[in-house]
Structure formats: C-alpha cells, structure tokens
C-alpha positions as CSV (number, residue, x, y, z in Angstrom):
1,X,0.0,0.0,0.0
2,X,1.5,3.0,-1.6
3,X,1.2,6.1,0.7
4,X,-1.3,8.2,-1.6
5,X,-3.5,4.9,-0.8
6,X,-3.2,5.6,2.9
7,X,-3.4,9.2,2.8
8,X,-7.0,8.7,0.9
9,X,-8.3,6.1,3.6
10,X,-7.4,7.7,6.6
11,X,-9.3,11.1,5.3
12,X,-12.1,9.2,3.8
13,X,-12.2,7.7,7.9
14,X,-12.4,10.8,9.0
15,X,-15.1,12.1,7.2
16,X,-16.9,9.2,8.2
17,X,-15.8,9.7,12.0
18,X,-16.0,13.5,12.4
19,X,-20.3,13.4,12.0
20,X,-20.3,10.8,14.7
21,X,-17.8,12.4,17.0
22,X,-20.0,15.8,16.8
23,X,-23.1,14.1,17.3
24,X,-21.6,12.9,20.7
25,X,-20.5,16.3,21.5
26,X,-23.6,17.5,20.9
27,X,-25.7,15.1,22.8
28,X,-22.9,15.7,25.6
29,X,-23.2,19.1,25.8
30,X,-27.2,19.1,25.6
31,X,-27.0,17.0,28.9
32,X,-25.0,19.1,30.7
33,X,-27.2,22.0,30.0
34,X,-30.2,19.8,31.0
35,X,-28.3,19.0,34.6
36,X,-27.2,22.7,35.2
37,X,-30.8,24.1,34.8
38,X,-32.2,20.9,36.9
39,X,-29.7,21.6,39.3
40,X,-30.4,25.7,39.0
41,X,-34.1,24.6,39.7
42,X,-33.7,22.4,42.6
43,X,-31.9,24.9,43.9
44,X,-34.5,27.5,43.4
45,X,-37.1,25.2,44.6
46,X,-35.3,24.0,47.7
47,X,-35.0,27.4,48.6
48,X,-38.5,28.5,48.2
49,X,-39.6,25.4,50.4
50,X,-37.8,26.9,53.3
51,X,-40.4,30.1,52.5
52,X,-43.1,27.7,52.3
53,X,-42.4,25.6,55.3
54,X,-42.6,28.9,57.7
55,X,-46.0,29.8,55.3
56,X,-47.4,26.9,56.1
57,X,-46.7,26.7,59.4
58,X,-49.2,29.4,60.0
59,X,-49.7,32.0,63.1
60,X,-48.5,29.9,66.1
61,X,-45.6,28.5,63.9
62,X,-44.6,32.2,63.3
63,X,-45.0,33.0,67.4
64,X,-42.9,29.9,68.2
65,X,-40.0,31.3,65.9
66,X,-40.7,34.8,67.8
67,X,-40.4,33.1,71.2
68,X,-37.1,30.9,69.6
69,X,-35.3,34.4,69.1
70,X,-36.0,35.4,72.3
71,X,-34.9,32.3,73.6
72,X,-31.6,33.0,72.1
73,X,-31.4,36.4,73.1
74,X,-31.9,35.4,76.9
75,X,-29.4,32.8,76.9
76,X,-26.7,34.7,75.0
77,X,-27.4,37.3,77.8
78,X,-27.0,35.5,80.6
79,X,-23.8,33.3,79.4
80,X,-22.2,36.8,79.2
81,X,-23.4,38.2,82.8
82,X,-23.4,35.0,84.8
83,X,-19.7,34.6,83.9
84,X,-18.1,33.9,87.7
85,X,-15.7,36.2,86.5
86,X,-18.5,38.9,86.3
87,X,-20.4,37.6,89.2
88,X,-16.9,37.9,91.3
89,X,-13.9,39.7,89.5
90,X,-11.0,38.5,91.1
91,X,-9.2,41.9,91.2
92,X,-12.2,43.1,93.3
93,X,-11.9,40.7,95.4
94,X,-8.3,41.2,95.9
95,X,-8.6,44.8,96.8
96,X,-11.9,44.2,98.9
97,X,-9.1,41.9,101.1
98,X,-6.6,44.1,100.7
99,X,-8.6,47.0,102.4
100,X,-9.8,44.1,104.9
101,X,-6.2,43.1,106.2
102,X,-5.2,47.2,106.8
103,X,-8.8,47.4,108.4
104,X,-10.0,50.1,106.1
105,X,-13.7,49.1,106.3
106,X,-15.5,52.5,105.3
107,X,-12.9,52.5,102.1
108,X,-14.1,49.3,101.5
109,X,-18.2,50.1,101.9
110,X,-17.1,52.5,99.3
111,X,-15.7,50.5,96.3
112,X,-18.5,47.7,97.1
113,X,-21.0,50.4,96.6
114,X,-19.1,52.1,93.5
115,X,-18.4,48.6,91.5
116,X,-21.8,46.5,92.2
117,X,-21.3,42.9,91.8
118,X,-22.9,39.8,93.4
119,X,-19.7,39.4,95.8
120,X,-19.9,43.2,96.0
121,X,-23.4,43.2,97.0
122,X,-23.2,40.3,99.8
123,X,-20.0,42.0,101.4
124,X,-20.9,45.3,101.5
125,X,-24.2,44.1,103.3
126,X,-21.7,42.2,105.6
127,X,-19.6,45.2,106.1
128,X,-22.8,47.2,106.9
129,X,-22.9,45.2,110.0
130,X,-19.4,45.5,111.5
131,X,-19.3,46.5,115.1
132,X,-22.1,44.5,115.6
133,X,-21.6,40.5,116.6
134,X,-21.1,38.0,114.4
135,X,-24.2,36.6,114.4
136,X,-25.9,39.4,113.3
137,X,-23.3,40.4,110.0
138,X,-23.3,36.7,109.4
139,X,-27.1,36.9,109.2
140,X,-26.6,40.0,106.9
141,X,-24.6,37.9,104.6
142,X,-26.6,35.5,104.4
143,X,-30.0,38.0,103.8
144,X,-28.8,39.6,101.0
145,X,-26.4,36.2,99.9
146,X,-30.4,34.6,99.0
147,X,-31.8,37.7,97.9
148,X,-29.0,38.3,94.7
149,X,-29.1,34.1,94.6
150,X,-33.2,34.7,94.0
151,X,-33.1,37.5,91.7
152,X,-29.8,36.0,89.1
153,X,-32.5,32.5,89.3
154,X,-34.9,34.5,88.2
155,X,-32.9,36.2,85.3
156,X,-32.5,32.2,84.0
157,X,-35.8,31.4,85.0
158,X,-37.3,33.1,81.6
159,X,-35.7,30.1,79.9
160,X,-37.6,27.5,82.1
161,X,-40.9,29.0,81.2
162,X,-39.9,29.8,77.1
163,X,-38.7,25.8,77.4
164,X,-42.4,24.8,78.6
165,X,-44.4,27.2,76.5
166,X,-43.1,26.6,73.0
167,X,-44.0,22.5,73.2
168,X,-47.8,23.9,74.2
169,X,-48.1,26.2,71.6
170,X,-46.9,23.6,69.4
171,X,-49.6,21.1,70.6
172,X,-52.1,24.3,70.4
173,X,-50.9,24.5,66.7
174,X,-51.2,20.5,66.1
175,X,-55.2,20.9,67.3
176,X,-55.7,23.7,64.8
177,X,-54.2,21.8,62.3
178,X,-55.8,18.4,62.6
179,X,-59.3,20.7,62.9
180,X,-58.5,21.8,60.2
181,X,-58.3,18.7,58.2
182,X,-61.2,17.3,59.7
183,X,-63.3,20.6,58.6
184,X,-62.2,19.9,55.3
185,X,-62.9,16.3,55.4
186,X,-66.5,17.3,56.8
187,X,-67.2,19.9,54.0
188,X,-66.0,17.3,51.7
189,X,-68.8,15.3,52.7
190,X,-66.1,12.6,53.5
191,X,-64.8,12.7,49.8
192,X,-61.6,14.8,50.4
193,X,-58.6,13.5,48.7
194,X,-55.1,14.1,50.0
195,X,-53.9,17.2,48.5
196,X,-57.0,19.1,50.5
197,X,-56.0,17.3,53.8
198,X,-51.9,18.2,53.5
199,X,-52.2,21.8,54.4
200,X,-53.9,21.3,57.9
201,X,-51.9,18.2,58.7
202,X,-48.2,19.9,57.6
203,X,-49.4,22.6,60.2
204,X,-50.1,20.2,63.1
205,X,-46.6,18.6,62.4
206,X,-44.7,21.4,61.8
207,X,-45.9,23.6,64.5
208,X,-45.3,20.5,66.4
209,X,-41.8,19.9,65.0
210,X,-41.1,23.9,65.9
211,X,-42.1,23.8,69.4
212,X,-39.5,20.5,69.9
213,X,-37.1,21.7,68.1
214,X,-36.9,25.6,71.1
215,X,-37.8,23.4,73.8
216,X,-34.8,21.1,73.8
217,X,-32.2,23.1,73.5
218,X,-33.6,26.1,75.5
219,X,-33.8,23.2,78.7
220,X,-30.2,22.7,77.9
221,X,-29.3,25.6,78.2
222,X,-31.2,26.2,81.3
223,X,-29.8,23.4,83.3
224,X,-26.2,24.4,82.0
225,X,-26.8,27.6,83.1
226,X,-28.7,27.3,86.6
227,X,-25.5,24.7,87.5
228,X,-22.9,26.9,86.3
229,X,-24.9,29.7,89.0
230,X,-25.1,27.5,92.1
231,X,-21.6,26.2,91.7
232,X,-20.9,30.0,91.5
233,X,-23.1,31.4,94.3
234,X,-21.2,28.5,96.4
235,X,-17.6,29.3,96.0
236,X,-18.8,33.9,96.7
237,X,-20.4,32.2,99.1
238,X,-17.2,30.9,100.3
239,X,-14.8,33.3,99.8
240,X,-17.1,36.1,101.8
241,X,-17.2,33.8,104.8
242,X,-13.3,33.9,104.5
243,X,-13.1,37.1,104.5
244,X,-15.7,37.8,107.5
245,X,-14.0,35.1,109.5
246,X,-11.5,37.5,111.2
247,X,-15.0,39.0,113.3
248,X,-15.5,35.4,114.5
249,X,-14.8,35.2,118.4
250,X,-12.2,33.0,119.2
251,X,-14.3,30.5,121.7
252,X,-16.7,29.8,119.0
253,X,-14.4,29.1,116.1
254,X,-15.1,25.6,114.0
C-alpha cells in the first residue's frame, strides 16, 4: 500500500468519523445543559420550600420562631453576665481583702458600693454590719447572699418558662391543624382526597416539629446555666465567709 492509498483512507475515515464524534458532543453538551438548569431549579425550589415551610406553618408556627429568638437572646445574655468572672472579678476581690487586712472598712463600703457585683453586694451588706456580733453580719450575709441568689435564678428562670411554653403552643398549633383537616374532610362530605387534607396536617406537624425543636435546646441551656450559678453562688459564698471570719470570736471558732 503506496502512501497516496493511505493518505486517501485515513481522510475518507475521518469524514466518516467526524459526524459521529459531533453528534456525541452534541448530545454531551445538551445533557449538561439539561443537569445545570435541573440543578439551577432544585436549587430554586429547595429554597423556596424553606419560605413555604414557615408559610405553612401558619400564626403559632410564626409566634414559636418569635419566642425561639428570644430564647436565644436570653441565653446569650445570661452566658455573658453570669460569667463567675463577672459575678466575682477577682481583682475586686483582691482589693476588697486588701482594704480588709489594713482594716479600712469605710474604704471598702465605698468601692463595694461604686463597683456592684454579686460578691460586692453580699460584702458590702456584711460590712454594713461590722461592730455588731457575728451573728448578726453573718445573718446579713446570708439575707442579701439569697436575695442576689433569687433574683440572678430569676434572670434564668425566663428560659424554664420559654422551654415549657413553645412544646404547648406547638400542641395548640397541632389541634388547629388536625381541625382543620377534619373541617375539610367534613365539608367534603367525606370525599376529600389528600392534597385538601396536606395543608392542615403539615401545620399540626410542623408547629409541632417547631415547638421540639426551642424546647430542647432552651432546657439545655437552662440546666447548664442554673448549675454553672449555684456552683458559682457557692464558692462567693465561700470566699465572703473567709473574708468575715477574722469577726468570729475565738471560743466559737469551727
């Protein structure tokens, strides 16, 4: 085979080849278009159910989400202020000893009263009381120890209720949902097919699903949080009985 002979095959192949090969291409290329606008449109879709799923979720679904931002606004709040370090800095502290060991009481009324903090609070009501016995500014302490132990419970408390509210109104929006159905179902004359039935019963799950989904982790938080305070209130606790022990007579030390 001469090389003119081979020159005129391997064009007359690719003639033959090339209509194939761009057919391919074609049909290639077609399919990829067909995937990105699928894909553009699930997209679009998936983000119009999340409209939807609030839409259908209907009044209560909407109050539960209210009461799920002020969930979160409470708890960020009180993981900031019921820090120990803010409940009881420990350069206050530090001075309120300082002033303590050169018996500068009235100085040390004074930067209680100028820098109010829980420990603040408890041993300026202690140092209130000094020249009286030690029953009495021990009773002080321990006065105004439960009063500031009451109100910082009652800051955290908010998230007990919000945890115990949001699973009711939930329940309150699964009633009005399956009433709902069963009004259509009535109306219907008992001849309701499915798609009439979905909208009340996706509002009785979903307000359901809502409430769940504030309640758990607003009772987390609330536990973590009402530990985290009593382990706190315990060691002030401690650390203003040290410093008020010097006022204890000798003959009825511990």
């Amino acid at each position: 085979m001469n090389i003119q002979t081979l020159r005129s095959r391997t064009a007359s192949l690719a003639l033959r080849v090339a209509p194939a090969a761009a057919a391919v291409f074609a049909t290639a290329s077609l399919a990829l278009a067909q995937d990105g606008e699928a894909a553009s449109t699930t997209t679009t879709e998936s983000s119009g159910s999340v409209f939807d799923v609030f839409r259908d979720a209907g009044a209560i679904g909407m109050l539960i989400v209210v009461l799920s931002i002020v969930a979160l606004a409470v708890i960020i709040e009180n993981f900031v202020s019921l820090k120990r370090d803010k409940l009881a800095p420990a350069d206050l502290i530090d001075e309120v000893q300082a002033l303590f060991d050169e018996e500068q009481y009235q100085e040390a009324m004074e930067l209680c009263e100028n820098e109010p903090t829980f420990f603040t609070r408890v041993a300026g009501a202690g140092i209130a009381k000094i020249g009286h016995s030690f029953e009495v500014i021990e009773q002080a302490i321990a006065e105004m120890g439960d009063e500031e132990s009451i109100r910082l419970h009652q800051k955290i408390g908010w998230l007990s209720l919000i945890a115990n509210v949001a699973p009711m109104m939930g329940l309150l929006g699964t009633v009005g949902g399956m009433i709902e159905a069963f009004n259509t179902i009535a109306e219907s004359g008992g001849q309701a097919n499915p798609a009439e039935l979905a909208s009340g019963i996706s509002k009785a799950l979903l307000t359901t699903m809502f409430g769940l989904v504030v309640a758990i982790p607003t009772t987390a938080s609330f536990a973590f949080l009402r530990n985290r305070l009593v382990k706190s209130v315990i060691e002030i606790g401690a650390i203003v009985e040290d410093l008020f022990e010097r006022f204890r007579p000798e003959h009825t030390g511990r």
